[in-house]
mmCIF file of the protein (N, C-alpha, C, O) and its ligand, coordinates in Angstrom:
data_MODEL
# 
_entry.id   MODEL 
# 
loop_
_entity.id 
_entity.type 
_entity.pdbx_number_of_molecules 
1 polymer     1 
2 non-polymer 1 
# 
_entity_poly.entity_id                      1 
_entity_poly.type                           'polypeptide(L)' 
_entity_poly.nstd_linkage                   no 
_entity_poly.nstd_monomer                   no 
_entity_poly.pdbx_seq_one_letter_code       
;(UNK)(UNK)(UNK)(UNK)(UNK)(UNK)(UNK)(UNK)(UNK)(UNK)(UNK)(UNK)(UNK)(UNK)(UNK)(UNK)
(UNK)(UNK)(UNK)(UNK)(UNK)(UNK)(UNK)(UNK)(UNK)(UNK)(UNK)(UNK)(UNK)(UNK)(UNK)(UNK)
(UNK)(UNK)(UNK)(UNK)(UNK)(UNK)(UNK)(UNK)(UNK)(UNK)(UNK)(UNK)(UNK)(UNK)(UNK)(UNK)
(UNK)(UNK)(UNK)
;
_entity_poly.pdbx_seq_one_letter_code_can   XXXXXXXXXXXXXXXXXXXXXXXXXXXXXXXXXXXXXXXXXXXXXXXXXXX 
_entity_poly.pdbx_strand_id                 A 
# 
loop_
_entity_poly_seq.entity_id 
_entity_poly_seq.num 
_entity_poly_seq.mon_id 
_entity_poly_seq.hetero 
1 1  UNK n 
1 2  UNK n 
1 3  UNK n 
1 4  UNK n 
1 5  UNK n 
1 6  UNK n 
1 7  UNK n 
1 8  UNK n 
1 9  UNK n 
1 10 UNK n 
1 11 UNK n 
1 12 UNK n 
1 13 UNK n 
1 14 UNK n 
1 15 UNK n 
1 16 UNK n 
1 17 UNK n 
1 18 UNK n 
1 19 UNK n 
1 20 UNK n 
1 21 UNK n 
1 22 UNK n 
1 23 UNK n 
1 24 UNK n 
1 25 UNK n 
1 26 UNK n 
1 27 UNK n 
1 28 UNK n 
1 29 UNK n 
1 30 UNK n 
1 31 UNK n 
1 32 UNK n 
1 33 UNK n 
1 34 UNK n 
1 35 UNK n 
1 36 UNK n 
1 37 UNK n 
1 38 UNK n 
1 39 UNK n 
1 40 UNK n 
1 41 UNK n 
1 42 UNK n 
1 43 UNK n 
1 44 UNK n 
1 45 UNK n 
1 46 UNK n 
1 47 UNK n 
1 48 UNK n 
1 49 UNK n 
1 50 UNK n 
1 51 UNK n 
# 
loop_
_struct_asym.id 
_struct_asym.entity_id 
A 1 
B 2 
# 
loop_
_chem_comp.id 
_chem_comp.type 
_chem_comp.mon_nstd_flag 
UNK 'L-peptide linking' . 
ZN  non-polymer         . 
# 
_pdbx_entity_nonpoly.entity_id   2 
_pdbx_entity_nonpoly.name        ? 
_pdbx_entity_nonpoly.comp_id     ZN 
# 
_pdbx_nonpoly_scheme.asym_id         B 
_pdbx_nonpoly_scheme.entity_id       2 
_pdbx_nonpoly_scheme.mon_id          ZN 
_pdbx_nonpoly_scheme.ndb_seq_num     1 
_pdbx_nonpoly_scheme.pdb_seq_num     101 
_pdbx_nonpoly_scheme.auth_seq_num    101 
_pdbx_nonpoly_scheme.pdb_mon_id      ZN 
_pdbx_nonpoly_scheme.auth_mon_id     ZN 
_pdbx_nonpoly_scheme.pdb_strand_id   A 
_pdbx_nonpoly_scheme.pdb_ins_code    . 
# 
loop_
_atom_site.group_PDB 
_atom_site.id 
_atom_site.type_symbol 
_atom_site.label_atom_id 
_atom_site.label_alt_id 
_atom_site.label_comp_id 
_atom_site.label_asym_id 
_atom_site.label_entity_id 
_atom_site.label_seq_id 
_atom_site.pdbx_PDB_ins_code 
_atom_site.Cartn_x 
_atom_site.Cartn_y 
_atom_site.Cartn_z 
_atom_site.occupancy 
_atom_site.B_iso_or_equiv 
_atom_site.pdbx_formal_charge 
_atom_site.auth_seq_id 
_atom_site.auth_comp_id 
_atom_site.auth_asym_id 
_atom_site.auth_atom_id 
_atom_site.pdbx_PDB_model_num 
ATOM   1   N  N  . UNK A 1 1  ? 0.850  -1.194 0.000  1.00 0.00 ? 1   UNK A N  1 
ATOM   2   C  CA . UNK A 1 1  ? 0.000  0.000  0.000  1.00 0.00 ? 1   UNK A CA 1 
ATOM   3   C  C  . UNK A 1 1  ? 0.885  1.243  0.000  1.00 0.00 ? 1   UNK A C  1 
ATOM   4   O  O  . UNK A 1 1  ? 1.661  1.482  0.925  1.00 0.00 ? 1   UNK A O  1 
ATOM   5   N  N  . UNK A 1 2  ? 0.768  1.871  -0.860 1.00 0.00 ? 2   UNK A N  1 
ATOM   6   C  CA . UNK A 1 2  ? 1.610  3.358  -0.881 1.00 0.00 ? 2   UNK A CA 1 
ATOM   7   C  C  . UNK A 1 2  ? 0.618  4.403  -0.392 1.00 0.00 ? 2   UNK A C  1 
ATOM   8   O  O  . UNK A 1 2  ? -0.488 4.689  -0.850 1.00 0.00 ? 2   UNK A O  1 
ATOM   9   N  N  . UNK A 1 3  ? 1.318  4.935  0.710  1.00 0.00 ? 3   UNK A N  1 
ATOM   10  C  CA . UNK A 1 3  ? 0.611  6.395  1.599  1.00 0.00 ? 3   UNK A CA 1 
ATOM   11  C  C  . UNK A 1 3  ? 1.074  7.745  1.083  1.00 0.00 ? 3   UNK A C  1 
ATOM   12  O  O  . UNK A 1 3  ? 2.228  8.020  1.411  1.00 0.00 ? 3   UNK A O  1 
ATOM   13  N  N  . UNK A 1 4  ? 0.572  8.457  0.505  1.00 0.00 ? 4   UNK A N  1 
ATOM   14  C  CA . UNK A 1 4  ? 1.694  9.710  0.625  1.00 0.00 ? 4   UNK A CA 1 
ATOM   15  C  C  . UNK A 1 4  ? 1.849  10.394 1.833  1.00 0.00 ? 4   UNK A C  1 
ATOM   16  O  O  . UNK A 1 4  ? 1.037  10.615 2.731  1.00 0.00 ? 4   UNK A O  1 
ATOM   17  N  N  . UNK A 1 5  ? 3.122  10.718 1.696  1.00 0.00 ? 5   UNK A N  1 
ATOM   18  C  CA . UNK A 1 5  ? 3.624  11.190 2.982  1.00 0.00 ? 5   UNK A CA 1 
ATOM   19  C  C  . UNK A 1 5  ? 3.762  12.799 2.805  1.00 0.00 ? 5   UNK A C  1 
ATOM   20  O  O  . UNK A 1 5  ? 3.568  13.581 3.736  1.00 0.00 ? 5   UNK A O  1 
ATOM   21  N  N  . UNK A 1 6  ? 4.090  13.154 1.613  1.00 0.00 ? 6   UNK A N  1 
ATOM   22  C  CA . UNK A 1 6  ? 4.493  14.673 1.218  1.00 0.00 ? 6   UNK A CA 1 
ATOM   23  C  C  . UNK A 1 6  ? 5.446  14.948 0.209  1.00 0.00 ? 6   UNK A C  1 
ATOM   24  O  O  . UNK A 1 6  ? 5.705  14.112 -0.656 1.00 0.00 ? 6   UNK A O  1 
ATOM   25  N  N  . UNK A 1 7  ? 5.962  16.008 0.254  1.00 0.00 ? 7   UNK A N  1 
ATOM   26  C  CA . UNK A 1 7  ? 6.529  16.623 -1.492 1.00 0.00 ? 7   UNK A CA 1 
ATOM   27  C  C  . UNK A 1 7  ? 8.367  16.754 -0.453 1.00 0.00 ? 7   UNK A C  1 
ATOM   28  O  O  . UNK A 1 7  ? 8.666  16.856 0.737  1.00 0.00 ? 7   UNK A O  1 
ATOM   29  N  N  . UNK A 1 8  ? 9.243  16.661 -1.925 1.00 0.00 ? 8   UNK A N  1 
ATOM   30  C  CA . UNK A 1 8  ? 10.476 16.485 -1.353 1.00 0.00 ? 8   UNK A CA 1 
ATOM   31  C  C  . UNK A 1 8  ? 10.722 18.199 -1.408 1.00 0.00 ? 8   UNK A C  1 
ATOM   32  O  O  . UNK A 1 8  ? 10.789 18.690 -2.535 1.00 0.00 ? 8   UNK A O  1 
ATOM   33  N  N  . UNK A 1 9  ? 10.830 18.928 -0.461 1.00 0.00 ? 9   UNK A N  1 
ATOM   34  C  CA . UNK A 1 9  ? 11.444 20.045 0.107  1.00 0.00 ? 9   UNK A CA 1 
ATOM   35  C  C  . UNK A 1 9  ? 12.291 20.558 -0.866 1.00 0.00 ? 9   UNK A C  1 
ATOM   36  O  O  . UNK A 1 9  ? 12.307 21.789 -0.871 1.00 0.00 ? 9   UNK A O  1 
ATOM   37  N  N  . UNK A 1 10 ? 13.388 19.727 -2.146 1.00 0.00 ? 10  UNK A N  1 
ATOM   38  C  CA . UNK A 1 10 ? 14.081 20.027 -2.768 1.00 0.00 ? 10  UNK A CA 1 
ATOM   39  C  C  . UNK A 1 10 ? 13.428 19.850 -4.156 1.00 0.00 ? 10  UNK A C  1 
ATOM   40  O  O  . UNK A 1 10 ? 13.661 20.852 -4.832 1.00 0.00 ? 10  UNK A O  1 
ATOM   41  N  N  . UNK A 1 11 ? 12.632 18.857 -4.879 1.00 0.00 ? 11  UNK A N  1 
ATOM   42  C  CA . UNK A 1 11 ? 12.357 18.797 -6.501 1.00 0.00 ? 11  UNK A CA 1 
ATOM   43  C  C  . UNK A 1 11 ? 10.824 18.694 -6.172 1.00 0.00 ? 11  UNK A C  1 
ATOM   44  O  O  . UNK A 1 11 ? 10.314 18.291 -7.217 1.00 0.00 ? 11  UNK A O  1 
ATOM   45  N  N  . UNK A 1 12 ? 10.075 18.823 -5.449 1.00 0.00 ? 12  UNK A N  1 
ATOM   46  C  CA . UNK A 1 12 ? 8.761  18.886 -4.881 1.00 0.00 ? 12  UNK A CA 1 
ATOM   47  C  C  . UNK A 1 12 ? 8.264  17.606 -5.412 1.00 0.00 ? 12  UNK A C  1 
ATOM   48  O  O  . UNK A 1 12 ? 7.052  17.581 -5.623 1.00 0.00 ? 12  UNK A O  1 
ATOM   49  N  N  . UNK A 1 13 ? 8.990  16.446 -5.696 1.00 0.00 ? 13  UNK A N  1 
ATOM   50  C  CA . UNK A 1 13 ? 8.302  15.240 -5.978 1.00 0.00 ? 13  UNK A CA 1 
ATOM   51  C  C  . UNK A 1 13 ? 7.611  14.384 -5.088 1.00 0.00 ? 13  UNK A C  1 
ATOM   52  O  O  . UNK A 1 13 ? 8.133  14.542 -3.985 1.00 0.00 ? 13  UNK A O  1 
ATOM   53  N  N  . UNK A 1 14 ? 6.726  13.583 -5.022 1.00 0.00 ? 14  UNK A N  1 
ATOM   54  C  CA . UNK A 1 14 ? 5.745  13.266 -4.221 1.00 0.00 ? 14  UNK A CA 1 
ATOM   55  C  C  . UNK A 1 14 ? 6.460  11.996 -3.238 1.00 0.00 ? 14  UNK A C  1 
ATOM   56  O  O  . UNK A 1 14 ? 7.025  10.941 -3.527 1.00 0.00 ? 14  UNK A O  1 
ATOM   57  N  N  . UNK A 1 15 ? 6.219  12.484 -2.311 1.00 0.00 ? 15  UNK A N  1 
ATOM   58  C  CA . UNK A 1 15 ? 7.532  10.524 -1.771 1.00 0.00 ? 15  UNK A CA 1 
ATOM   59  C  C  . UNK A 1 15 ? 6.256  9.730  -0.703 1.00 0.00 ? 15  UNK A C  1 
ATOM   60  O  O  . UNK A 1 15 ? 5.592  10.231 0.205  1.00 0.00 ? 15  UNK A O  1 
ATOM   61  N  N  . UNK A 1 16 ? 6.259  8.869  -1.037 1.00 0.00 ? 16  UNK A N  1 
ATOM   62  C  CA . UNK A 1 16 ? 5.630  7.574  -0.288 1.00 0.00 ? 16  UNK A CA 1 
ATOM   63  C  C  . UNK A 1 16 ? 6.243  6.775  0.575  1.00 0.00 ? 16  UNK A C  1 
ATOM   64  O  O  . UNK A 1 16 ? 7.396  6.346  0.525  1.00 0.00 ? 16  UNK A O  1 
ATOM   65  N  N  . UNK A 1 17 ? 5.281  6.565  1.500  1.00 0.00 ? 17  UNK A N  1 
ATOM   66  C  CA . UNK A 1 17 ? 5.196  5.488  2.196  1.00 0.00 ? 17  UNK A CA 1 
ATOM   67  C  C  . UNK A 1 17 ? 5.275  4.108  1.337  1.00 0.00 ? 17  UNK A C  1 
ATOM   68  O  O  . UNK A 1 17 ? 4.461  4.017  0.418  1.00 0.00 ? 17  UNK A O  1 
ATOM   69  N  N  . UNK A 1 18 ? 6.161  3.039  1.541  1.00 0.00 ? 18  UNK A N  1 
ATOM   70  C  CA . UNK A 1 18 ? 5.472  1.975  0.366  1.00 0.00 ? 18  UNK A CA 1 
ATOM   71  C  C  . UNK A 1 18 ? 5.904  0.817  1.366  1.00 0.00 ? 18  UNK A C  1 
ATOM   72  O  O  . UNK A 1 18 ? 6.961  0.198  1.244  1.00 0.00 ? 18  UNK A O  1 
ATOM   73  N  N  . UNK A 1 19 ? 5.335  0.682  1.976  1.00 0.00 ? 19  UNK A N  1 
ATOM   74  C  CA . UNK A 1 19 ? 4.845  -0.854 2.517  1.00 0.00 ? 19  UNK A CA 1 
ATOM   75  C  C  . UNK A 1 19 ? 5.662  -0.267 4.049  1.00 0.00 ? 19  UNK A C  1 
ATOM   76  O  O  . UNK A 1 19 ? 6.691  -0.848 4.394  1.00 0.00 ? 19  UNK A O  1 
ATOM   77  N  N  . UNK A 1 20 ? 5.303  0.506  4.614  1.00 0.00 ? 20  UNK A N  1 
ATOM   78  C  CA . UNK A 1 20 ? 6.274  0.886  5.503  1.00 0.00 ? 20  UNK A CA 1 
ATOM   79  C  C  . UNK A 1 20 ? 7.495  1.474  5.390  1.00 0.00 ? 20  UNK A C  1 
ATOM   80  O  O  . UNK A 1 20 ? 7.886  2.045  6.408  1.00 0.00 ? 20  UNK A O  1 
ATOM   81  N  N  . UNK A 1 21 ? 8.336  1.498  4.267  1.00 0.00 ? 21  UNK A N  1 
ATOM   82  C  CA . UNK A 1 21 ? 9.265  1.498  3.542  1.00 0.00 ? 21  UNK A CA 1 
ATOM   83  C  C  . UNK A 1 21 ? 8.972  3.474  3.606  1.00 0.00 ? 21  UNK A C  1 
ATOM   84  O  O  . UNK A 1 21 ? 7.795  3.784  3.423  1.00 0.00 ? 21  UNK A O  1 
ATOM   85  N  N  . UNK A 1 22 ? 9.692  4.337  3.779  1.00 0.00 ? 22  UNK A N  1 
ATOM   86  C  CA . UNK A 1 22 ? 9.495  6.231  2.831  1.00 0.00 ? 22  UNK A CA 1 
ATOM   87  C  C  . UNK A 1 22 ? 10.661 5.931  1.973  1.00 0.00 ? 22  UNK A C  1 
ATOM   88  O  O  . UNK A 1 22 ? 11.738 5.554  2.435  1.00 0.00 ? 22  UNK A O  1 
ATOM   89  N  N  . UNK A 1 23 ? 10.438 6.096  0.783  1.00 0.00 ? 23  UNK A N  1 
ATOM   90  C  CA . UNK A 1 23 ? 11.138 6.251  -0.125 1.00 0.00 ? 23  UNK A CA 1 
ATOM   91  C  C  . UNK A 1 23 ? 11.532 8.053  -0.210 1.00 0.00 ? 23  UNK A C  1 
ATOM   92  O  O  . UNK A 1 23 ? 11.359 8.740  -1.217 1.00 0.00 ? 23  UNK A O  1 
ATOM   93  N  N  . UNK A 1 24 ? 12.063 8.525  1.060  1.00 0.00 ? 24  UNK A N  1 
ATOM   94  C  CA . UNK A 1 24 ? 12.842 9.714  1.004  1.00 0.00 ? 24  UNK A CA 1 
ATOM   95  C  C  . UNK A 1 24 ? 13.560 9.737  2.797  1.00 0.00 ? 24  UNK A C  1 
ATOM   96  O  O  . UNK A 1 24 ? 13.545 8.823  3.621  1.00 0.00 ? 24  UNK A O  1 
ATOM   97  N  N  . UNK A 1 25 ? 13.919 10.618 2.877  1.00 0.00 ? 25  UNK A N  1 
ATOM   98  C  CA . UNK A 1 25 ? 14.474 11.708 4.232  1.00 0.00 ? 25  UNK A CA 1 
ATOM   99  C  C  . UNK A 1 25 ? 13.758 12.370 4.959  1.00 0.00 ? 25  UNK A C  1 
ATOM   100 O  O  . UNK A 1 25 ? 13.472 13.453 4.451  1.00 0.00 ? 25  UNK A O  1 
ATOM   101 N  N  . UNK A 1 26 ? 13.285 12.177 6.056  1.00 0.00 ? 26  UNK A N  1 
ATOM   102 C  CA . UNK A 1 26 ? 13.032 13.448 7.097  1.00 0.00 ? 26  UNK A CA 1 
ATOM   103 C  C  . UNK A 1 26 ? 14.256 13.842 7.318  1.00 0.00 ? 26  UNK A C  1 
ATOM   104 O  O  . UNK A 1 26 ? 15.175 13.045 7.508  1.00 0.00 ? 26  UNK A O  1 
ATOM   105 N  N  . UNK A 1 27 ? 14.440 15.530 7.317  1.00 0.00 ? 27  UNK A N  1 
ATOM   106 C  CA . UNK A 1 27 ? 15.885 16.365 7.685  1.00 0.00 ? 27  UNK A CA 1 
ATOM   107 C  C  . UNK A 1 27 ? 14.861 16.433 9.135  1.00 0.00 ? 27  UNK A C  1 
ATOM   108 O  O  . UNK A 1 27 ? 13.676 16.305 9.442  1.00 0.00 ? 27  UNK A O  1 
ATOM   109 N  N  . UNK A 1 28 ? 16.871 16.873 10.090 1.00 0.00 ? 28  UNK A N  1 
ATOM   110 C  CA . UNK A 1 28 ? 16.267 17.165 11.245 1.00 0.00 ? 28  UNK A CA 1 
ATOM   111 C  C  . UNK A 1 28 ? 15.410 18.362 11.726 1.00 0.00 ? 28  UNK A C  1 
ATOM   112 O  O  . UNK A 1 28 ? 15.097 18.662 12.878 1.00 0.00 ? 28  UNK A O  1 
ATOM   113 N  N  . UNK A 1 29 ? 15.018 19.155 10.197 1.00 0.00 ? 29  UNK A N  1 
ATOM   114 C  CA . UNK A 1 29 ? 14.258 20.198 10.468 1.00 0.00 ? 29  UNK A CA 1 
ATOM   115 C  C  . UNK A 1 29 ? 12.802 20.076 10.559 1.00 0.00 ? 29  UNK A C  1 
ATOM   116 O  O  . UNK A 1 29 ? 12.065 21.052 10.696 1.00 0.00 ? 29  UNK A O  1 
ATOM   117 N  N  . UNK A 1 30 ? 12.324 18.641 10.467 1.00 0.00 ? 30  UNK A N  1 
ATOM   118 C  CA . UNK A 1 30 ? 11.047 17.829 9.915  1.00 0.00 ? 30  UNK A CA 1 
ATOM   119 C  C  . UNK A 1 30 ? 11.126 18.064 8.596  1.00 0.00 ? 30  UNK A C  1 
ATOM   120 O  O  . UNK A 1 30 ? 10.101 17.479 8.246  1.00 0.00 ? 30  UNK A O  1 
ATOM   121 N  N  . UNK A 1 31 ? 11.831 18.713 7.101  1.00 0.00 ? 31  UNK A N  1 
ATOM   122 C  CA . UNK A 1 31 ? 11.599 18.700 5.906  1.00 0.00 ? 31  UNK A CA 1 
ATOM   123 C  C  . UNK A 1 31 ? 11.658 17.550 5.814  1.00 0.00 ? 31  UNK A C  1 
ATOM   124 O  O  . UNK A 1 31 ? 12.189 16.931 6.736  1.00 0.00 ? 31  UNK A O  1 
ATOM   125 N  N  . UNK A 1 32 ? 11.045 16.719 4.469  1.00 0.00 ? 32  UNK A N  1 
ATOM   126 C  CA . UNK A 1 32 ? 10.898 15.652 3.428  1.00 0.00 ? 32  UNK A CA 1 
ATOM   127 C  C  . UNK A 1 32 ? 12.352 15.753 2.458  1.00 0.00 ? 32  UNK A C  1 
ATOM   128 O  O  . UNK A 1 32 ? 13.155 16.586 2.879  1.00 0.00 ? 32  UNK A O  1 
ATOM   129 N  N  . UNK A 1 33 ? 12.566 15.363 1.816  1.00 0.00 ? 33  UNK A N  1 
ATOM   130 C  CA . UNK A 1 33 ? 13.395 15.080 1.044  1.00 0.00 ? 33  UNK A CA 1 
ATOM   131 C  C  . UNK A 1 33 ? 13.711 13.584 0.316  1.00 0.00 ? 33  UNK A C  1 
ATOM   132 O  O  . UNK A 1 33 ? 14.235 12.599 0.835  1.00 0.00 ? 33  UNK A O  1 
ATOM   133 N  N  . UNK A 1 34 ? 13.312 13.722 -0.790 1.00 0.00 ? 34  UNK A N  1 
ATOM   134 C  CA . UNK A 1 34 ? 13.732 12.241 -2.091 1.00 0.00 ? 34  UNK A CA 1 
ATOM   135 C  C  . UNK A 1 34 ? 15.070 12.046 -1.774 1.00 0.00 ? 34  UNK A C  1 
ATOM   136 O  O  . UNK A 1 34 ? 15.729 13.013 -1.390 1.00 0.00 ? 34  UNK A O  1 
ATOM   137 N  N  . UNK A 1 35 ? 15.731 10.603 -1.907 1.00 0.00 ? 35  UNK A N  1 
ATOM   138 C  CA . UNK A 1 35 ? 16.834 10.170 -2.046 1.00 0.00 ? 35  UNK A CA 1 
ATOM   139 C  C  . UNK A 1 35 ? 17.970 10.892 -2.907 1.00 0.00 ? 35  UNK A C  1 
ATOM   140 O  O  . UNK A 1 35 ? 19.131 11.172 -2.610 1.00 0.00 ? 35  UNK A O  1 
ATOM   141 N  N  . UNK A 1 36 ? 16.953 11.174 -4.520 1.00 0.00 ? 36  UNK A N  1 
ATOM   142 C  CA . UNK A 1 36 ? 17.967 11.929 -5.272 1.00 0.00 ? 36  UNK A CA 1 
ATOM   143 C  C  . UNK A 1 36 ? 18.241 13.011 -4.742 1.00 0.00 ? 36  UNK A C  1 
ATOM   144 O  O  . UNK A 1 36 ? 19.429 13.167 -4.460 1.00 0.00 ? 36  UNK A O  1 
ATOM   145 N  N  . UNK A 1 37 ? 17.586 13.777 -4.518 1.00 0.00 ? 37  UNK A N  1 
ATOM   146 C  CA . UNK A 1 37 ? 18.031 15.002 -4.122 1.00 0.00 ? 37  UNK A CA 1 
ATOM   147 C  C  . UNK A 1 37 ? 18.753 14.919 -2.609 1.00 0.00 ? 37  UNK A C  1 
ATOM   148 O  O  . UNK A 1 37 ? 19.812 15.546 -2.640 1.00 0.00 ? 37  UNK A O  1 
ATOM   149 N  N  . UNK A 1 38 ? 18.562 14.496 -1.668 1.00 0.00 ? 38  UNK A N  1 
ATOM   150 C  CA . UNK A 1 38 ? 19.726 14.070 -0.495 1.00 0.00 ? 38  UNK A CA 1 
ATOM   151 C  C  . UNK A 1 38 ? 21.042 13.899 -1.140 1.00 0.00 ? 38  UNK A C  1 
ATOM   152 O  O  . UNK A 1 38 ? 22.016 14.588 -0.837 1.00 0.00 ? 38  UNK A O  1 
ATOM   153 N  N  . UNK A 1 39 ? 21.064 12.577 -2.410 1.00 0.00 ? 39  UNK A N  1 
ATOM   154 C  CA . UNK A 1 39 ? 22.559 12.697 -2.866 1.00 0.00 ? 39  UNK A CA 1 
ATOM   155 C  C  . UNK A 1 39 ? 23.183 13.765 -3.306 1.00 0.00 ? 39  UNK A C  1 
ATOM   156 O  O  . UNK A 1 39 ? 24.354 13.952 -2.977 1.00 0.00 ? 39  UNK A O  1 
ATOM   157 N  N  . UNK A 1 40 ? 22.430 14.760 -4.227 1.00 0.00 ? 40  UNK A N  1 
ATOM   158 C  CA . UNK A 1 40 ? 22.816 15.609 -4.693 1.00 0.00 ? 40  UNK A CA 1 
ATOM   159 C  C  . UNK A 1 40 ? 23.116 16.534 -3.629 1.00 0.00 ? 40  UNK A C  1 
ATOM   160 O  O  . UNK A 1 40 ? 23.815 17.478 -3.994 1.00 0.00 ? 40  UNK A O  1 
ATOM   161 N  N  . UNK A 1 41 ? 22.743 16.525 -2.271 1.00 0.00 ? 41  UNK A N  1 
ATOM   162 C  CA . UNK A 1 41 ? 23.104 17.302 -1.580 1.00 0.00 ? 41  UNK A CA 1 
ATOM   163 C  C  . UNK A 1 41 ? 24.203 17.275 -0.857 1.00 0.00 ? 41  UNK A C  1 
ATOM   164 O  O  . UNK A 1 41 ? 24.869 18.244 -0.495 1.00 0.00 ? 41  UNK A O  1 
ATOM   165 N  N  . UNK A 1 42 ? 24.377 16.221 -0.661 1.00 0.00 ? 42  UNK A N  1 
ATOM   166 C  CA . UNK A 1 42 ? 25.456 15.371 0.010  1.00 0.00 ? 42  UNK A CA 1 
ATOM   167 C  C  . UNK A 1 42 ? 26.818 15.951 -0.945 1.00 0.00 ? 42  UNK A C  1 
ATOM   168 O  O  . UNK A 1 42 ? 27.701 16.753 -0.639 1.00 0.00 ? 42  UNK A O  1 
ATOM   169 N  N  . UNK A 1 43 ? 26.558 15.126 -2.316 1.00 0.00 ? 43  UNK A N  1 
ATOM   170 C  CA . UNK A 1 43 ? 27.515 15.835 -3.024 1.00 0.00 ? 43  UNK A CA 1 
ATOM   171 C  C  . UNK A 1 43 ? 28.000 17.031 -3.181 1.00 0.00 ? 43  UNK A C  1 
ATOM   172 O  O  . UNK A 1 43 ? 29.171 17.208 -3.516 1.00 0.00 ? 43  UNK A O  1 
ATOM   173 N  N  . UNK A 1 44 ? 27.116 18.053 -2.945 1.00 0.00 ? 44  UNK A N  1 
ATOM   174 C  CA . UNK A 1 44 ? 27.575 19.718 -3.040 1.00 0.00 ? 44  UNK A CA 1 
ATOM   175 C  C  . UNK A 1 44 ? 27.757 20.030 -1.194 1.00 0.00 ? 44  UNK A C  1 
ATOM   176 O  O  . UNK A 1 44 ? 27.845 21.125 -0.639 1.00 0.00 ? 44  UNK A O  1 
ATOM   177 N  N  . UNK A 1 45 ? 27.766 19.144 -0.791 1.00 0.00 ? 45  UNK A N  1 
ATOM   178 C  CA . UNK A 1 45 ? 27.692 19.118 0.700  1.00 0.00 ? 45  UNK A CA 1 
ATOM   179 C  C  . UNK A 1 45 ? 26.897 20.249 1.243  1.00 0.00 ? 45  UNK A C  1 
ATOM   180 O  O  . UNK A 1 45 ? 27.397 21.199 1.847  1.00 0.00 ? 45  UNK A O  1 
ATOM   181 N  N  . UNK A 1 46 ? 25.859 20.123 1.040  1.00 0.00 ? 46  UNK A N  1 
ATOM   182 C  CA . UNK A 1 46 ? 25.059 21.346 1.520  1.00 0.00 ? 46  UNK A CA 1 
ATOM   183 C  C  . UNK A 1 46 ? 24.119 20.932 2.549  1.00 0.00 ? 46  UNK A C  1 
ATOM   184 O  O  . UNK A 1 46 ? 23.878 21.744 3.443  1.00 0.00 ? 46  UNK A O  1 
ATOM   185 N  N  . UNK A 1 47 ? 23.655 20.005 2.561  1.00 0.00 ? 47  UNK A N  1 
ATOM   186 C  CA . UNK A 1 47 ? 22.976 19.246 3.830  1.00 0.00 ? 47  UNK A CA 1 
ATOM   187 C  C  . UNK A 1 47 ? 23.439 17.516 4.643  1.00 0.00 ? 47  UNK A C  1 
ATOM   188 O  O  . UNK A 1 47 ? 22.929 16.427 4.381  1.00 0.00 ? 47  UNK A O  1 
ATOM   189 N  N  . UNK A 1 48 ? 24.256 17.743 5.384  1.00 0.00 ? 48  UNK A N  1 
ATOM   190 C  CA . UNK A 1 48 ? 24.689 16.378 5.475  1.00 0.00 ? 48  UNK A CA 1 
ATOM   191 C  C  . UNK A 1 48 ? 23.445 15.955 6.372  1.00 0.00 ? 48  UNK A C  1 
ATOM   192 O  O  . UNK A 1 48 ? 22.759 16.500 7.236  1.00 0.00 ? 48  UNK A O  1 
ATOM   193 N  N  . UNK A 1 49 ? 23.504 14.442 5.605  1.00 0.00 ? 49  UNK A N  1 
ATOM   194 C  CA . UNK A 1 49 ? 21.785 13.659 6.386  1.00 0.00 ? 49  UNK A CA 1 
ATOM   195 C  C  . UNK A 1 49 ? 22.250 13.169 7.989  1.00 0.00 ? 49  UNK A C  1 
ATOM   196 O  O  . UNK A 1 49 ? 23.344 13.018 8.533  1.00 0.00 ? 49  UNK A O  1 
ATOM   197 N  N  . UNK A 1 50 ? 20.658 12.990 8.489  1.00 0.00 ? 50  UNK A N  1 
ATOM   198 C  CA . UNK A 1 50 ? 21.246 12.983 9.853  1.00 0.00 ? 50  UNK A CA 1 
ATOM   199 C  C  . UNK A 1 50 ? 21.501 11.820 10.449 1.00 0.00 ? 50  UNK A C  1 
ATOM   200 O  O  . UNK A 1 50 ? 21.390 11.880 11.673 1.00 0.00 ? 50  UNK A O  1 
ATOM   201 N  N  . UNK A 1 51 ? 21.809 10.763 10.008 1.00 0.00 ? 51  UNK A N  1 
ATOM   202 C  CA . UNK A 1 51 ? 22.447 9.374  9.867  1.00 0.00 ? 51  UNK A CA 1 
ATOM   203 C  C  . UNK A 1 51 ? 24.200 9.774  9.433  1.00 0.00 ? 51  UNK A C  1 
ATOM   204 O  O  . UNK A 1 51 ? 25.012 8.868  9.244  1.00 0.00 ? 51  UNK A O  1 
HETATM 205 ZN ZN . ZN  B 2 .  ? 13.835 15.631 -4.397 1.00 0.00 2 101 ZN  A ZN 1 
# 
């Protein structure tokens, strides 16, 4: 079952819940954030994740 959870903070794409599973990031600010865009952030080091 996919839930939406909310829009990624960075490419406003929609990220789900999928079987329990979020296919994104809570930042420790409560923002959302998609995987891609975490990497891309990571890479320009502009938000390191909080793991
Ligand atoms: Zn994104």
């Amino acid at each position: 079952m996919d839930e939406k959870v909310g829009t990624c903070s960075r490419c406003s794409k929609t990220i789900y819940c999928k079987s329990g599973f979020l296919n994104g990031t809570i930042l420790k600010e409560g923002k959302l954030i998609c995987f891609q865009s975490e990497e891309n952030d990571i890479e320009k080091g502009v938000c390191p994740p909080l793991r």
